[in-house]
Phi, psi and omega in degrees: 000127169289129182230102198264139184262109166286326196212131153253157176287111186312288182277359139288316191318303209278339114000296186281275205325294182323326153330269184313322164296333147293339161316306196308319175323307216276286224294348185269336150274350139340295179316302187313291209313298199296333166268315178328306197294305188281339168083184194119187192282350196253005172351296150331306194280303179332297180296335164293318181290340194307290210297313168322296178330302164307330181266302197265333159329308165293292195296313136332323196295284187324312189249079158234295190299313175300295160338302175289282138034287177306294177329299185310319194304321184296313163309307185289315187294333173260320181235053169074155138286180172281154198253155167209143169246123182265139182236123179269147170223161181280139161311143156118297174328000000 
């Protein structure tokens, strides 16, 4: 059966992905935390990029998503949504 996404929710889509972009945030600061450890000439900047990662990864993620959100919305009410087919199956499978 065929199915069209007509509307996404602005502020939730953009809620989880910001989530999820801090996740993404943590463990690249992690890295970051971790060039730190090791030390070198760029030391500074590791802890600087560390600690951004954690702050604009969301807030980016969130009003990019929204953005696209918006966009989409816009789109889908004049030409379709994305179109997709849902299939039912048995568990287990």
């Amino acid at each position: 059966m065929k199915k069209q996404i007509t509307k996404i929710s602005i502020h939730q889509t953009s809620k989880v992905l910001a989530v999820t972009y801090m996740l993404f945030g943590a463990v690249f600061a992690v890295i970051m935390f971790l060039a730190l450890l090791v030390g070198g000439g760029a030391a500074g900047w590791a802890l600087l990029v560390g600690i951004l990662c954690l702050i604009l990864f969301p807030v980016l993620g969130y009003l990019f998503v929204a953005l696209f959100a918006y966009f989409y919305n816009k789109a889908a009410g004049r030409v379709g949504g994305i179109e997709f087919v849902l299939e039912d199956f048995e568990e287990g499978q």
